[in-house]
C-alpha positions as CSV (number, residue, x, y, z in Angstrom):
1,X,31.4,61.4,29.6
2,X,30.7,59.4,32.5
3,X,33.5,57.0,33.6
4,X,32.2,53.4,32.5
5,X,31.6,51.1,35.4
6,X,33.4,48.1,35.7
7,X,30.4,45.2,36.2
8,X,29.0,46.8,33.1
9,X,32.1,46.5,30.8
10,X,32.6,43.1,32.3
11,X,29.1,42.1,31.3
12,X,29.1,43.5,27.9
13,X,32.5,41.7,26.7
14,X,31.2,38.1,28.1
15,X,27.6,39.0,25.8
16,X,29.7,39.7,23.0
17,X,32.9,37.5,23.2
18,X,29.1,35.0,23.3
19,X,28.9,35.5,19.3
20,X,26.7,38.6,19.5
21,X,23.3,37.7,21.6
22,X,20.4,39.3,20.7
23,X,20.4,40.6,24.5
24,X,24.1,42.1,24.3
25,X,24.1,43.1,21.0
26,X,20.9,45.4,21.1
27,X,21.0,47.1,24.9
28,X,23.9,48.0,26.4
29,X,22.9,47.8,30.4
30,X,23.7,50.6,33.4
31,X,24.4,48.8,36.5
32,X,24.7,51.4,39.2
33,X,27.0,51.0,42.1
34,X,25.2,49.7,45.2
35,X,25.7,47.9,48.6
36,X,23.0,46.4,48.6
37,X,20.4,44.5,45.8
38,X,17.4,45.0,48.2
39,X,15.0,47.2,46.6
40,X,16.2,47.1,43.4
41,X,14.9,48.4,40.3
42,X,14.8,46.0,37.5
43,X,13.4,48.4,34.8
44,X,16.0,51.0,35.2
45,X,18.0,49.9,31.9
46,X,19.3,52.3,29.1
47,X,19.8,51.7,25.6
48,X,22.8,52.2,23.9
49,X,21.4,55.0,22.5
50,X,20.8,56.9,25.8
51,X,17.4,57.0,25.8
52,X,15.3,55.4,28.4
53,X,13.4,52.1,28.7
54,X,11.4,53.1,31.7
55,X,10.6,56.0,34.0
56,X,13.7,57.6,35.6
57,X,14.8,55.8,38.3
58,X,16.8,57.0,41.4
59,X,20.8,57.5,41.1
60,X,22.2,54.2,42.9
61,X,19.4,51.6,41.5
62,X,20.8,48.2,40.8
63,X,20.3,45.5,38.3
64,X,18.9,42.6,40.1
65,X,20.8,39.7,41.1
66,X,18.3,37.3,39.4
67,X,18.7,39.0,35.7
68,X,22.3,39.4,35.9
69,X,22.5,35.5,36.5
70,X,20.0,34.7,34.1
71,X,22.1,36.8,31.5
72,X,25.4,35.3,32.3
73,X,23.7,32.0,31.6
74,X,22.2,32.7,28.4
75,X,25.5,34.2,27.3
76,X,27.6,30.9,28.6
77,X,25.2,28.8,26.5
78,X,26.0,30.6,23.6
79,X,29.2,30.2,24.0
80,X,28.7,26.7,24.7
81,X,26.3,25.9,21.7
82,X,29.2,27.6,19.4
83,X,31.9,25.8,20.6
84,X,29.6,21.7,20.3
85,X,28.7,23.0,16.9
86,X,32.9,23.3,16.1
87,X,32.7,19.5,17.9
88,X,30.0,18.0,16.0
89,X,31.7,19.7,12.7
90,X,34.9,18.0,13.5
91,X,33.4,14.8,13.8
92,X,31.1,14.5,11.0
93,X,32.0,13.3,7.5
94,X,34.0,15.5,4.7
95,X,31.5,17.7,2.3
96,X,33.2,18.3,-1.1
97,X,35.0,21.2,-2.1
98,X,33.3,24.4,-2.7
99,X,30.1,23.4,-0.4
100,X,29.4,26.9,1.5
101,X,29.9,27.7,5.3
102,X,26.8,28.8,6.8
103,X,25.6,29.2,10.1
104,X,22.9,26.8,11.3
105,X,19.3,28.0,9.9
106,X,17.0,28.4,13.3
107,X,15.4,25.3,12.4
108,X,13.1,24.3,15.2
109,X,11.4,21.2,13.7
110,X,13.5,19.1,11.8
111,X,11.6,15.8,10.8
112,X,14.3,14.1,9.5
113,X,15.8,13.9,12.8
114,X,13.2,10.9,13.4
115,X,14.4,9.2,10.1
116,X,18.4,9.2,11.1
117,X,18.9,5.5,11.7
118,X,16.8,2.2,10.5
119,X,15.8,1.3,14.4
120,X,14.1,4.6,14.3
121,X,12.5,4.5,11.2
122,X,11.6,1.1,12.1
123,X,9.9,2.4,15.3
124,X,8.1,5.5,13.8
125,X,6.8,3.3,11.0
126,X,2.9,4.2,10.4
127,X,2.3,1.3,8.5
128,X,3.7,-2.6,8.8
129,X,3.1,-5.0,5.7
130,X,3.2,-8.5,6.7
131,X,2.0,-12.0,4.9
132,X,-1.2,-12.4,7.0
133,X,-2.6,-9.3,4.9
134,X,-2.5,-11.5,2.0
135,X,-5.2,-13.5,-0.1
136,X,-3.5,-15.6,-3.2
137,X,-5.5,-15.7,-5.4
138,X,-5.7,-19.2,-7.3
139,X,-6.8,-20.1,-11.1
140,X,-7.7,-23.8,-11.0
141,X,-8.2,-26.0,-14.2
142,X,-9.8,-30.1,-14.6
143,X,-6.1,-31.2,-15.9
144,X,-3.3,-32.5,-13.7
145,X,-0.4,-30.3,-15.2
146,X,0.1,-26.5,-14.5
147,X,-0.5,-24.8,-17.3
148,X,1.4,-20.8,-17.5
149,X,-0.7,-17.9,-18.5
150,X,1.7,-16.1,-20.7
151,X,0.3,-12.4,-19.6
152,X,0.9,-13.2,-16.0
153,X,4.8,-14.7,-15.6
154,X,5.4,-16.7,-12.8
155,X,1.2,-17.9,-12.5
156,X,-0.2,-20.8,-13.9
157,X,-3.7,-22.7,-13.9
158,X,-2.7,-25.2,-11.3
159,X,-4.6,-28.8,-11.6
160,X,-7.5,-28.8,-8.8
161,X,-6.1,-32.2,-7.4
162,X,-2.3,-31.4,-7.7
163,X,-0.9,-28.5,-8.3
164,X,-3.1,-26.2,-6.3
165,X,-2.7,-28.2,-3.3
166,X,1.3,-27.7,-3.6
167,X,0.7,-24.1,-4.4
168,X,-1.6,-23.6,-1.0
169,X,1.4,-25.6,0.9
170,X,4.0,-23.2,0.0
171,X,2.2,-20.1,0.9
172,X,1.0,-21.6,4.3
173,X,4.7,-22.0,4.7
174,X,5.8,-18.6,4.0
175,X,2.5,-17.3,6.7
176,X,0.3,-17.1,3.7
177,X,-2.7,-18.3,5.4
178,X,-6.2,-17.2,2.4
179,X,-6.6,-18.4,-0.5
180,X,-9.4,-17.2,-3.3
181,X,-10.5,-19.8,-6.0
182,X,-11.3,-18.5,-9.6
183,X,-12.4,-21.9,-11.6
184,X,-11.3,-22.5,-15.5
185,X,-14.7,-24.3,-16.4
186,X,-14.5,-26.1,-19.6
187,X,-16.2,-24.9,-22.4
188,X,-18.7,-27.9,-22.8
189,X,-20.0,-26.8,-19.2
190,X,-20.6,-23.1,-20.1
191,X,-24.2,-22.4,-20.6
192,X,-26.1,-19.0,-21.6
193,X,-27.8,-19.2,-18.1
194,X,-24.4,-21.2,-16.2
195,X,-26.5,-23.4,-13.9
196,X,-22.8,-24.9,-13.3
197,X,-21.8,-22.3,-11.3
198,X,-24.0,-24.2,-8.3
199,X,-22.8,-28.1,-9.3
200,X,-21.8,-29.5,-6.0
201,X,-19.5,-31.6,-7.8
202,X,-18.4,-28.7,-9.8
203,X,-15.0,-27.3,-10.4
204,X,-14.9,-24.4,-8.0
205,X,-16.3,-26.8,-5.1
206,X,-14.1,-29.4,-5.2
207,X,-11.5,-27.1,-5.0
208,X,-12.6,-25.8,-2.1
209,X,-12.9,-29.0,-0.3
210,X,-9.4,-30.2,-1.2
211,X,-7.7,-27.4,0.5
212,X,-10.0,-27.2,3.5
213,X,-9.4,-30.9,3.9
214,X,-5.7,-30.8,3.6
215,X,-5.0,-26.9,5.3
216,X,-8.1,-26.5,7.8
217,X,-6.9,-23.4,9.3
218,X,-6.7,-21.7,5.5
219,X,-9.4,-19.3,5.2
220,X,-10.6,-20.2,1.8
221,X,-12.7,-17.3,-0.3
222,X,-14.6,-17.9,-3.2
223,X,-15.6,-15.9,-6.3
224,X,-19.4,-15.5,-6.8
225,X,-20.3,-14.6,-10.3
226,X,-21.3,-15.7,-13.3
227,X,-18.9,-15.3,-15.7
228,X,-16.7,-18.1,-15.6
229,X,-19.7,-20.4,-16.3
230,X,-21.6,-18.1,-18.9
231,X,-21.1,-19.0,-22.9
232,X,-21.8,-15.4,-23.2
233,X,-18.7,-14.1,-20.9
234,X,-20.8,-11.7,-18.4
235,X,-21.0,-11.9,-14.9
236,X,-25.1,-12.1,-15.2
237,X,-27.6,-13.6,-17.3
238,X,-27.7,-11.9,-20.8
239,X,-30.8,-10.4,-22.3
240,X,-31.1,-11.4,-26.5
241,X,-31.1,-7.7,-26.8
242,X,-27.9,-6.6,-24.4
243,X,-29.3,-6.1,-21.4
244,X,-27.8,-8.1,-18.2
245,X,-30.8,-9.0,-16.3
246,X,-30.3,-8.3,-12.5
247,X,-33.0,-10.1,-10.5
248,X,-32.6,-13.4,-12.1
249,X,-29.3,-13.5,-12.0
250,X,-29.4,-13.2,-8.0
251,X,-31.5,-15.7,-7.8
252,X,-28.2,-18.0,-9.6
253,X,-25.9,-16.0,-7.7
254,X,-27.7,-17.0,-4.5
255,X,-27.9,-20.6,-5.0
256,X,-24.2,-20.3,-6.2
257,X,-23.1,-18.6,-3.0
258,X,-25.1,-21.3,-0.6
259,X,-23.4,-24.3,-2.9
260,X,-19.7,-23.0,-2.1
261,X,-20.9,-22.7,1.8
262,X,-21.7,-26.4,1.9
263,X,-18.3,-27.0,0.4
264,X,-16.2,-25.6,3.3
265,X,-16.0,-21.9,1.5
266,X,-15.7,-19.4,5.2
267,X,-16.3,-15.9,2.6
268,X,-18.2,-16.3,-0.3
269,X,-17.1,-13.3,-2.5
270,X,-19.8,-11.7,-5.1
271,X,-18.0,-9.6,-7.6
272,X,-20.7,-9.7,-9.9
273,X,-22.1,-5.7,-9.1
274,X,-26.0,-6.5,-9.5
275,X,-27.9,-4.5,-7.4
276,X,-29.3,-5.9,-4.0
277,X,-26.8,-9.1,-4.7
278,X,-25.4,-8.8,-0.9
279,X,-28.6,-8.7,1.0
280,X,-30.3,-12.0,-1.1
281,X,-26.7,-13.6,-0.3
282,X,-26.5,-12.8,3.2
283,X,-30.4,-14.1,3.8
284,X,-29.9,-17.3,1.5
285,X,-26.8,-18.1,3.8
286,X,-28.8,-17.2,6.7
287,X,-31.8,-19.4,5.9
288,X,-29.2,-22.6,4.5
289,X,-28.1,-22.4,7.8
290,X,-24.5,-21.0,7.2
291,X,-24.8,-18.0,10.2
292,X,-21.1,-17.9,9.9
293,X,-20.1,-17.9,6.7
294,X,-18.7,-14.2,5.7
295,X,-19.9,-11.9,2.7
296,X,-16.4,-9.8,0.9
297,X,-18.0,-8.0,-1.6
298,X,-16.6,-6.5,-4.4
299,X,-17.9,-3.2,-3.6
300,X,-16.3,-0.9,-5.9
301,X,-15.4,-2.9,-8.7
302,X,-14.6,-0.5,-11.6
303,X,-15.4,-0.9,-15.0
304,X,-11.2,-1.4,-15.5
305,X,-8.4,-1.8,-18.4
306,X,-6.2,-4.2,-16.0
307,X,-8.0,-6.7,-16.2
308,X,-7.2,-8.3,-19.5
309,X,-4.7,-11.1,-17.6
310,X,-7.7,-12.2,-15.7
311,X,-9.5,-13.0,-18.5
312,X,-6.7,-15.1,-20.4
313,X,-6.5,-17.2,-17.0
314,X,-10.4,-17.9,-16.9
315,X,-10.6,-18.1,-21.0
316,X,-14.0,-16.4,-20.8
317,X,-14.4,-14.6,-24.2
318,X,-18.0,-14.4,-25.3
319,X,-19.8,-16.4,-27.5
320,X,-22.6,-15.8,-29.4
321,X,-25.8,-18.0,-29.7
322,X,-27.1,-16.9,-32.5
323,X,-26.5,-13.9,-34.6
324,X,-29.8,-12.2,-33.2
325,X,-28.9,-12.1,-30.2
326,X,-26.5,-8.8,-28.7
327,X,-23.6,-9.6,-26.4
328,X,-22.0,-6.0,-24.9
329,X,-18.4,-6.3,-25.5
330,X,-18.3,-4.5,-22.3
331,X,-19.0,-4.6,-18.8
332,X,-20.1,-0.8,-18.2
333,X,-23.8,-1.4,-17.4
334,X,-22.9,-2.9,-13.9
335,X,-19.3,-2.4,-13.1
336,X,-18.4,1.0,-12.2
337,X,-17.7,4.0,-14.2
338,X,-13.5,4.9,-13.5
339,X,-14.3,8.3,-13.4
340,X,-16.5,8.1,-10.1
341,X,-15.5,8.4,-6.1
342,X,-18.9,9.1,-4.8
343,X,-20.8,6.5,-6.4
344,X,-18.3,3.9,-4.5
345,X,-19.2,5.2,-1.1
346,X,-22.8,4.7,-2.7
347,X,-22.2,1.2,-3.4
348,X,-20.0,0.7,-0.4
349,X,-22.7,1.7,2.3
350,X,-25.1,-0.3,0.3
351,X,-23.4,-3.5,0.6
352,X,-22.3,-2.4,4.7
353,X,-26.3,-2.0,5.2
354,X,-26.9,-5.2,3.5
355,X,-25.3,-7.3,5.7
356,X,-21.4,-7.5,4.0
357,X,-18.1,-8.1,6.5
358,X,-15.2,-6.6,4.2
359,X,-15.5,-4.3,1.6
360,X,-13.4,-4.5,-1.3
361,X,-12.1,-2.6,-3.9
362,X,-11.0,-3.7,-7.4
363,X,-8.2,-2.6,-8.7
364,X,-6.1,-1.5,-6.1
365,X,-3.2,0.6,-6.7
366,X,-5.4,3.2,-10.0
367,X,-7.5,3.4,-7.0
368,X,-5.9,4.2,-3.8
369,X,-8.3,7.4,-3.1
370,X,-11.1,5.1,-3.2
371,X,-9.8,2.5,-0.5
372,X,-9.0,5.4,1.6
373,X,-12.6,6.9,1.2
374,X,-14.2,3.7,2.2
375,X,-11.6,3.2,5.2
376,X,-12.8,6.8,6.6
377,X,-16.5,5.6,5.8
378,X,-16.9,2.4,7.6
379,X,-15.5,0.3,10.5
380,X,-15.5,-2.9,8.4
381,X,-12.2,-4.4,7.3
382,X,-11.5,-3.1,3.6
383,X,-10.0,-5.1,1.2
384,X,-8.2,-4.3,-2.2
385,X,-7.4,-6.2,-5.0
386,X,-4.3,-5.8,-6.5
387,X,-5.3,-7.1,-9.9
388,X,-3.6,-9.0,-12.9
389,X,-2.9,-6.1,-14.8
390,X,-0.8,-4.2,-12.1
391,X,1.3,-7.8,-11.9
392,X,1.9,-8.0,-15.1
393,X,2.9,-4.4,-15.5
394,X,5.3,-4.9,-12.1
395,X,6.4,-8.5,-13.8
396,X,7.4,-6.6,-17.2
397,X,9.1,-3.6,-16.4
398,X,11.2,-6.1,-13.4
399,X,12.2,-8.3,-16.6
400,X,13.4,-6.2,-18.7
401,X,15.6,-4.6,-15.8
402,X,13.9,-1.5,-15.6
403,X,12.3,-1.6,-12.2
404,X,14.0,-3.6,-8.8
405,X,11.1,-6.1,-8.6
406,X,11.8,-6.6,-5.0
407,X,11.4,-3.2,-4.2
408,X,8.6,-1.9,-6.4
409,X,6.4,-5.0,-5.5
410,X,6.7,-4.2,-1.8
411,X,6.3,-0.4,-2.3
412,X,2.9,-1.3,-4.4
413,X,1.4,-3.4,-1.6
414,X,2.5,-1.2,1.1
415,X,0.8,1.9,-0.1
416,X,-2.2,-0.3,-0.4
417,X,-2.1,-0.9,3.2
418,X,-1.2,2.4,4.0
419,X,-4.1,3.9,1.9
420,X,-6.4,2.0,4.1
421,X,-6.9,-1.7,2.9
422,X,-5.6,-4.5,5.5
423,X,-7.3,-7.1,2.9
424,X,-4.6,-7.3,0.0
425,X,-5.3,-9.7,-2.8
426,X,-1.9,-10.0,-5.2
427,X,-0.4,-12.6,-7.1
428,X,2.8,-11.5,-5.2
429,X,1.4,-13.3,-2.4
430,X,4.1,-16.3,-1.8
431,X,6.9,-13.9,-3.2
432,X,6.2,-10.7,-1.2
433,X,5.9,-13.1,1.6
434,X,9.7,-14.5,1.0
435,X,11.1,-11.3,1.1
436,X,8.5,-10.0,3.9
437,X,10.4,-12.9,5.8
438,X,14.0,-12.2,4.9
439,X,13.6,-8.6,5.9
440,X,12.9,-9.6,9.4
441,X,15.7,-12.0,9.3
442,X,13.5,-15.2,8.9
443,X,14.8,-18.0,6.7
């Protein structure tokens, strides 16, 4: 057997004193005595096994100087990675007994490397919640005392010339700048047809002149529909034998819309789902002269168990005005079936095309593929509503100490950001707002 050169023994001990590189472990290298490195041939390498990686080369060929460097390197590195791993071992924390020794896995992409401290997460954050995303939404009543809605801890019906003025204050204060208005009409006002709904002196539109007169820069929203006013509890006019009438009812919902503009309203908001509403809004604004007032429609309103709350607050059970005459106990015919995505990107377009700023959806959270599908569909802002029943859910389950309210509350409206919707109406408003603040170290 041939004598084993020296620069080859040499080269093979560093490689595998290394930890066993791939290059060491696998070839084991000839490097033939020369004088000189000029001319060279780099391919003349035999395996351990004898046989030859190239053609045959002449007797005196040499390994060139460029790969013998380039292999010392990759072997120091080793060498070098093994001995910072013992390092970073030594100065991390204990593991507990019996957790196994293993070699690092050749883990290339490791995302949580990104997630290691809070300035990073805080950097790489996709989506920031902050109180300007807000709408609070309001219940207002005649009376000069709050009055709590016992489904909805925490909210009351505030009195238009008090309370709701203290209420609009306190979220201004916290960077709670919208405000929507849902009106608790008396029951002696409430009329099969609800011609109060456009009463300039009504109970919506005082409301919205006391908080435009005392917070100007407050965006104030209204609710355009025709339930609160309606003896018969629909959000359109009610046929003696069911049917809610569409046509005539826009004509109301019009003259409703135009009689909120007048008050100081800057987005009139029809939630009432009647076909062609948004277009016969946006042209009665138009021709009243109010160019700048803004359309948020309720889009994709869905036909929805969470909104039971709501209804306490607004007292709007129906009533029947003579036995004759059929009241759905429903509201299926025009709100939207639960079961349907494609049908809101229907309605959605519908209301873009018709002249609509935001698009909203309603409820929020049940329906966070729907916001999303809308947010891919158009460039308008999009809105969601986070509605009474996913408060009172959030309120019960924080009271009887099964959920951190803090938390949960902020992880709720945060998906509905991230989901698509930079409109949030919640009755969270002022409180996610307070602890929006003292996260960012803001008293």
């Amino acid at each position: 057997m041939p004598a084993q050169d020296p620069r080859r023994t040499s080269l093979l001990s560093m490689l595998g004193a290394a930890g066993g590189v791939a290059l060491g472990s696998s070839l084991a290298f000839s490097v033939a005595p020369s004088s000189s490195l000029r001319g060279a041939n780099p391919s003349h390498l035999t395996s351990t096994t004898g046989s030859s990686l190239s053609s045959a080369q002449p007797e005196g060929s040499a390994l060139p100087g460029a790969f013998l460097a380039s292999a010392t390197l990759a072997a120091a590195g080793a060498a070098l990675g093994r001995r910072h791993q013992s390092r970073v071992a030594a100065k991390a924390g204990k593991v507990p007994p019996g957790t196994p020794e293993v070699d690092p896995l050749p883990i290339r992409k490791r995302p949580r490397r990104n997630r290691r401290s809070q300035a990073m997460r805080e950097m790489f954050s996709e989506t920031t919640l902050t109180p300007a995303n807000f709408i609070m939404p309001v219940f207002v009543h005649e009376g000069q005392e709050d009055i709590p809605i016992s489904s909805m801890p925490g909210i009351s019906r505030l009195g238009v010339d008090a309370g709701l003025l203290r209420e609009v204050g306190e979220a201004v204060a916290l960077g709670v700048k919208s405000v929507v208005i849902f009106p608790k009409t008396p029951d002696d006002l409430k009329t099969a047809t609800a011609e109060e709904c456009f009463n300039p002196e009504g109970l919506a539109q005082r409301a919205i002149r006391n908080v435009k007169k005392a917070y100007p820069d407050v965006v104030v929203y209204t609710d355009v529909a025709l339930d609160p006013y309606n003896s018969l509890g629909h959000d359109g006019i009610v046929r003696s034998d069911g049917v809610i009438i569409n046509d005539e009812t826009i004509h109301y919902l019009c003259k409703q819309a135009v009689s909120q503009a007048e008050a100081g309203a800057d987005y009139v908001s029809p939630s009432d789902m009647m076909d062609g509403r948004v277009g016969a809004i946006r042209d009665a604004l138009d021709a009243a002269g109010f160019t700048e007032v803004g359309i948020m429609s309720y889009s994709a309103k869905y036909a929805s168990a969470f909104y039971g709350p709501f209804r306490e607050a607004l007292d709007s059970q129906p009533r029947l005005p003579s036995d004759d005459w059929k009241v759905p106990s429903n509201k299926k015919t025009y709100q939207q079936d639960p079961a349907n995505w494609r049908e809101a990107l229907m309605e959605a377009k519908l209301d873009e095309e018709e002249g609509a700023d935001i698009l909203m959806v309603k409820p929020g959270m049940p329906y966070l593929d729907i916001i999303k599908g809308l947010h891919d569909q158009s460039n308008l802002p999009i809105a969601a509503y986070h509605v009474s029943g996913e408060y009172a859910m959030l309120k019960a389950a924080a009271l009887n100490g099964w959920l951190d309210e803090r938390a949960a509350v902020l992880e709720a409206l945060l998906s509905i950001k991230r989901a698509g919707a930079t409109v949030i109406l919640t009755y969270y408003a002022k409180q996610a707002a307070q602890w929006l603040r003292e996260d960012a170290g803001i008293q």
